[in-house]
N, C-alpha and C positions, 0 to 999 in steps of 0.2 A: 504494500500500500504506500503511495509516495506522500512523501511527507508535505504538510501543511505549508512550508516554506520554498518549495519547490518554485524553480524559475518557470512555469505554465503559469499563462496569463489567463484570467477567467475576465480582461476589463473589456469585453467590446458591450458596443454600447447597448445592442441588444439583451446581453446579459444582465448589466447594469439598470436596464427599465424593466426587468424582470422583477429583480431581489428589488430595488426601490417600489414601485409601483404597486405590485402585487403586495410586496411585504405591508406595504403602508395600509392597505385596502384591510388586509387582515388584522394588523395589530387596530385600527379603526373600530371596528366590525365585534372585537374579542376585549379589548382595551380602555376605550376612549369613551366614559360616559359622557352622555347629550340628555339635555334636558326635552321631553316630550311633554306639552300640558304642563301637568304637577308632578311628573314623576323624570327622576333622574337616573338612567341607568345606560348600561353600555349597548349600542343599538343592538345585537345579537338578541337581548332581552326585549328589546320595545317591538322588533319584528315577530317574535315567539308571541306577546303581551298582544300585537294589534290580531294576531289569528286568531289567540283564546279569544280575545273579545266581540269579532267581527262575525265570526264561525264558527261559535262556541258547540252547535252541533254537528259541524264537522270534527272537530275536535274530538268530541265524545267518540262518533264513530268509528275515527280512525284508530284511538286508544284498544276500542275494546276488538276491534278485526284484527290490532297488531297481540292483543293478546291471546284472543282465541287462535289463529295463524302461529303462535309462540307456542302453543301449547296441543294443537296436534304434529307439528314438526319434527318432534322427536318418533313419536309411532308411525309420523310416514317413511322417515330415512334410518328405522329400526334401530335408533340411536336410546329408545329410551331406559333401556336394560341392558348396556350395553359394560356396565361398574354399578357400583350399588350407590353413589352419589350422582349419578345421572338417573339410577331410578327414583331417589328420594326427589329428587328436582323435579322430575317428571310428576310425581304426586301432585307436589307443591303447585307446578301450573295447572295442574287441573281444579285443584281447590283455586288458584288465581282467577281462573275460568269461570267457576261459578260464583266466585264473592261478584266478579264485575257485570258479567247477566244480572245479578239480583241488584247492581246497585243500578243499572241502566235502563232497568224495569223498574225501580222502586217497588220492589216485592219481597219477604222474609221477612227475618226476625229484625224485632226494634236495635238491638244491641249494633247487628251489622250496619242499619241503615240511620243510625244516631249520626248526625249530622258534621259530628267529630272523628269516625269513625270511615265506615265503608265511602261515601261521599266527599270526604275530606280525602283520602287517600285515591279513589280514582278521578275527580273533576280537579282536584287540586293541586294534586302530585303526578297521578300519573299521565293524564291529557299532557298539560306542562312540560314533564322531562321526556315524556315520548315525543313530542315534536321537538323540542330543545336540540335533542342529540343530531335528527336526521338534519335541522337546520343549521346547527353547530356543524354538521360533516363537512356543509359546502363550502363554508368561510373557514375551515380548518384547511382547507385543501392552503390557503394565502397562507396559513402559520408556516406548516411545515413540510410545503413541498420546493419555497421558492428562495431558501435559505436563511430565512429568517430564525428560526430556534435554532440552526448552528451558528450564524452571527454572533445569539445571543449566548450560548453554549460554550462559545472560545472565552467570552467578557467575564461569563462566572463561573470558569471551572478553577481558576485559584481559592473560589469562595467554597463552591457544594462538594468536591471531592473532599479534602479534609474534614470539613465536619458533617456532612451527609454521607458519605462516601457513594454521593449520586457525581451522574456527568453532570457537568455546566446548562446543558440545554436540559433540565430538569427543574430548574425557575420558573420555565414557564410554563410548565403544570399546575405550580402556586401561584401564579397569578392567575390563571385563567380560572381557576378555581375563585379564587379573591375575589375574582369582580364578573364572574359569570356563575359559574357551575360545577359542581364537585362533579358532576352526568359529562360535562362536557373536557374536562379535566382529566377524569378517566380513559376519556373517546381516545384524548392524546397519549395516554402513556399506554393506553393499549398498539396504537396504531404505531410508535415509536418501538416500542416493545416488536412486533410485527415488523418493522425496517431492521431488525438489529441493529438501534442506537442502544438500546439497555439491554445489559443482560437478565436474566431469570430475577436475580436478588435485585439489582437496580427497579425493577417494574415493581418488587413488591413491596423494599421502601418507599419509592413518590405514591402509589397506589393510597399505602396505609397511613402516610404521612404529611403527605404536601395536599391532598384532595380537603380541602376546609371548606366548611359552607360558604355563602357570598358574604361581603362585606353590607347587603345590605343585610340578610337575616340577621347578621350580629347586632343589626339594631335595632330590630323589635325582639332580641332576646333582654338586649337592653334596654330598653321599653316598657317589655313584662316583667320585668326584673325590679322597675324604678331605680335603674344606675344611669341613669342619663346624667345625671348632674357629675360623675365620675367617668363618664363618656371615654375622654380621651385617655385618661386612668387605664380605664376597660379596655378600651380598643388595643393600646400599643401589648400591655402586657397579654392579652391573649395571643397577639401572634408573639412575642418573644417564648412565651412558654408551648405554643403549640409547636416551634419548632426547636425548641430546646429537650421537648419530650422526642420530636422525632432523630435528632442524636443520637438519645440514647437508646431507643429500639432499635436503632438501624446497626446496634452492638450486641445487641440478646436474643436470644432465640425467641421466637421462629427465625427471624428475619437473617438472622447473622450467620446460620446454615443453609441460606439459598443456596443454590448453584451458579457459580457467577459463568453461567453458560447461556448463549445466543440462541434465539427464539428457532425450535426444531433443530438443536443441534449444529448451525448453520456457522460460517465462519459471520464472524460480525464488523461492527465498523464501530470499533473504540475507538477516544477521543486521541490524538496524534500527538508528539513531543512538540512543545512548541520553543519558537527560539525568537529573539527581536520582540518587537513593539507589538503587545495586545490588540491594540486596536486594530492595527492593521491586518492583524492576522485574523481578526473576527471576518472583517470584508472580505477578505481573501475568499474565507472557508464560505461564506455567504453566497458571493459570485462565484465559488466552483458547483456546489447545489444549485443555485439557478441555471449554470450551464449543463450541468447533464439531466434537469429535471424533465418530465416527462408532457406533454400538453396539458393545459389547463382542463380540459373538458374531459380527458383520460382519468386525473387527477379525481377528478370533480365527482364522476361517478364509482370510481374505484374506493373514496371514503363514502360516498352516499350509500352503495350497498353493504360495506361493514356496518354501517349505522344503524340500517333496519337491520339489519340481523343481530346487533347487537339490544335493539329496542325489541324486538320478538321475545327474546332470548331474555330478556331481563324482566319485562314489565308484569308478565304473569308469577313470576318470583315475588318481586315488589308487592302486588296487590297481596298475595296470599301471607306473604311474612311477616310485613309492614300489619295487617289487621288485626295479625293473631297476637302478634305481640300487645298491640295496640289494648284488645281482648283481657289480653294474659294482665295486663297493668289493670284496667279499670275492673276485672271482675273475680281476679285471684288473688291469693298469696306471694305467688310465686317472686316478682319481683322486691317485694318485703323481705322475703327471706335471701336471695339475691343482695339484700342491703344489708347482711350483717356478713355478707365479706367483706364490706368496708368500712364499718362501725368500727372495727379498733382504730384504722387511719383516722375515722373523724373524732372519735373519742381522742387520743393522744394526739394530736393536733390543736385538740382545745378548739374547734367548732361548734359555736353556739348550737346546741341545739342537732347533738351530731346524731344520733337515729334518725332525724328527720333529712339531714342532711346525706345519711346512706343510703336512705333508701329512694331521693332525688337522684342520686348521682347512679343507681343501679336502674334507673327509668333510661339511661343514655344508648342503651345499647339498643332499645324498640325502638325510640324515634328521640332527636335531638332536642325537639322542644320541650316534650315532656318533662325533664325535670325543672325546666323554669315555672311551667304553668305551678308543681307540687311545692314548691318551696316561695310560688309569692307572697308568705304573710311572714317570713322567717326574719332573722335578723340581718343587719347591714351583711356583714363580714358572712355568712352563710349565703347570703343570695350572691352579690360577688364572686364567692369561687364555687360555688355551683353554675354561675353565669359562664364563668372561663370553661368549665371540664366541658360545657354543652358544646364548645367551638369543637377545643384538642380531640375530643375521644374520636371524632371523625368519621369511626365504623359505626354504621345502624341499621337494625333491618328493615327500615322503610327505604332507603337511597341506596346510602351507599357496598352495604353485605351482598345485598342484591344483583346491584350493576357489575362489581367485582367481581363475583363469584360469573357472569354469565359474558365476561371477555376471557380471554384467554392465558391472561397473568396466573401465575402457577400459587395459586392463594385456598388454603381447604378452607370450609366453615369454620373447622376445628383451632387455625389457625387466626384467623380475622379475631374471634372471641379470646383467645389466648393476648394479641396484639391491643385489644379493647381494652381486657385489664389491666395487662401492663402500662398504657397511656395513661389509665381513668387513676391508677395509683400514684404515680408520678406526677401526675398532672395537682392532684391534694396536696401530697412531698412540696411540690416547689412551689405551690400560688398560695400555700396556706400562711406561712410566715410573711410572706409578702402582706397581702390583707390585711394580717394584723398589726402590720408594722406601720401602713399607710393612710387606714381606714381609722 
């Protein structure tokens, strides 16, 4: 593989309105919030936001075709028994199947169709992320076919290998996560993962670690929370400690006995020794991707169709996981008892009110908000780092378990749940002294 510095010129000018042009369109698109109306967010969201609104039953129907289509797929290409985690999955979509018939008919039990419940998860969440992805696919094609994530990849690999021991172009997973989509965030390091820019372990660090909800949910967590007033408090230190936890999983097992092997075995394309001026070699690497890249329109469809396949593939998961869990919190024990694995961390931490605050913090792994809605009457310093673990812990089986589990990053159930409590511990360890020190 010739090196990064090699005298091969990538500047003609065609190249050059490639990586400019195109790159700009993307980072635009993925990046650059625009105020619409009352609402500010990055157009990728206000194009997803005018469909829901405009074609809201469109929407419905495409959700519930992509679900039911997810969920005989496997019994047609006799994929569904084919390991005993593809038959459990297989289950799984077909109960997906029937929670979304019953929520699209408004028919069944009150529990499913509780307005927080079956309907909140399929008109809210999954209508949503099911177009999100297929329309994120097309404006990903500008991220990272036309050199732009290696651009950026050569700027922060002095940053993310040492303390991530991710590549450089693995920032912008986190960001696109930041200001878009944990769904769309994923889309990328699957599809990267798929190029061999990451190895096995690489995909299943950013996967577990850089995919954070958007920057605006964190602020109706803060919101529901009433830390507005500690807003910017909240904000920085949530991302300092969301990726201070991701350090240090990216050292413990699971994560730290990946295989640092290329997607099927394949030789890969690691990051290259570099030599001279940074920046320059960021361009370099930029306009050599835009020179061998592929047509736009080749591009275009070759993520569009991983997209639905990965929206097939995931959304009947979602419905079915995302509920039960949902279920599991408002009508059993289970996650009560789930809360006294961390009842010693919040007891010996000296958290106000720490039963209440375990069994908020054991609500994180069914869905993100859940433990803020459980802990709004709690005290300052309790709602605060219960505010922060809802960002860090990141895996949940409404989004993100889900979506993971149904790309192709080498991630078992067994292991995401493993990576939760490690985060969800860690995550108490470092923001609890903090709190008390500030608050």
């Amino acid at each position: 593989m010739e090196n990064i510095n090699s005298s091969v010129s990538y500047t003609k000018l065609s190249n050059v309105l490639k990586f400019v042009i195109l790159s700009a369109i993307g980072i635009f698109m993925f990046f650059i919030p625009i105020t619409i109306g009352e609402t500010s967010s990055v157009p990728l969201d206000h194009v997803t936001n005018y469909i829901l609104t405009n074609f809201e039953a469109f929407g419905k129907n495409y959700a519930l075709i992509a679900i039911l289509v997810g969920t005989v797929y496997p019994f047609i290409t006799k994929t569904w028994n084919q390991n005993k985690t593809a038959t459990v999955f297989s289950i799984f979509k077909i109960l997906g199947s029937i929670f979304a018939l019953l929520v699209y008919f408004n028919v069944g039990p009150k529990a499913i169709l509780a307005p927080d419940f079956g309907p909140f998860l399929f008109k809210s969440l999954a209508v949503q992320v099911g177009l999100l992805i297929p329309i994120g696919a097309i404006f990903l094609t500008f991220i990272i076919g036309y050199g732009f994530v290696d651009f950026i990849g050569v700027l922060m690999r002095p940053i993310m290998r040492p303390i991530w021991k991710t590549p450089g172009l693995s920032a912008i997973d986190a960001v696109a996560s930041f200001v878009g989509s944990s769904a769309v965030a994923l889309l990328i390091t699957n599809s990267l993962y798929k190029e061999r820019k990451y190895t096995a372990k690489e995909a299943c660090i950013v996967a577990t670690g850089f995919t954070t909800v958007a920057a605006t949910f964190m602020i109706v967590v803060a919101k529901t929370l009433d830390l507005m007033q500690v807003w910017n408090i909240f904000f920085g230190l949530t991302l300092l400690v969301t990726f201070i936890v991701t350090a240090i999983t990216a050292r413990i097992k699971p994560l730290s006995v990946k295989p640092d092997a290329y997607y099927q075995g394949k030789e890969g394309f690691p990051e290259e020794r570099l030599e001279g001026n940074l920046f320059k070699n960021a361009i370099k690497e930029g306009l050599k991707v835009a020179s061998e890249a592929r047509p736009l329109h080749t591009s275009m469809i070759e993520n569009t169709k991983d997209a639905l396949h990965l929206v097939t593939a995931f959304l009947p998961n979602f419905l079915s996981m995302g509920l039960i869990g949902l279920l599991l919190a408002e009508y059993t024990p289970v996650f009560d008892i789930l809360g006294y694995l961390f009842y010693p961390f919040t007891l010996l931490l000296k958290i106000p009110e720490p039963l209440l605050a375990a069994k908020a913090t054991s609500l994180g792994i069914a869905e993100m908000y859940l433990p803020a809605l459980v802990a709004i009457g709690a005290p300052l310093i309790t709602r605060f780092v219960i505010g922060v673990g809802c960002i860090t812990g990141i895996l949940m089986f409404t989004t993100t378990v889900p979506c993971i589990l149904s790309t192709e990053i080498p991630l078992s159930l067994k292991d995401l749940v493993i990576i939760w409590i490690e985060r969800t511990i860690l995550t108490l360890v470092i923001i609890t002294p903090i709190a008390h020190l500030i608050l």
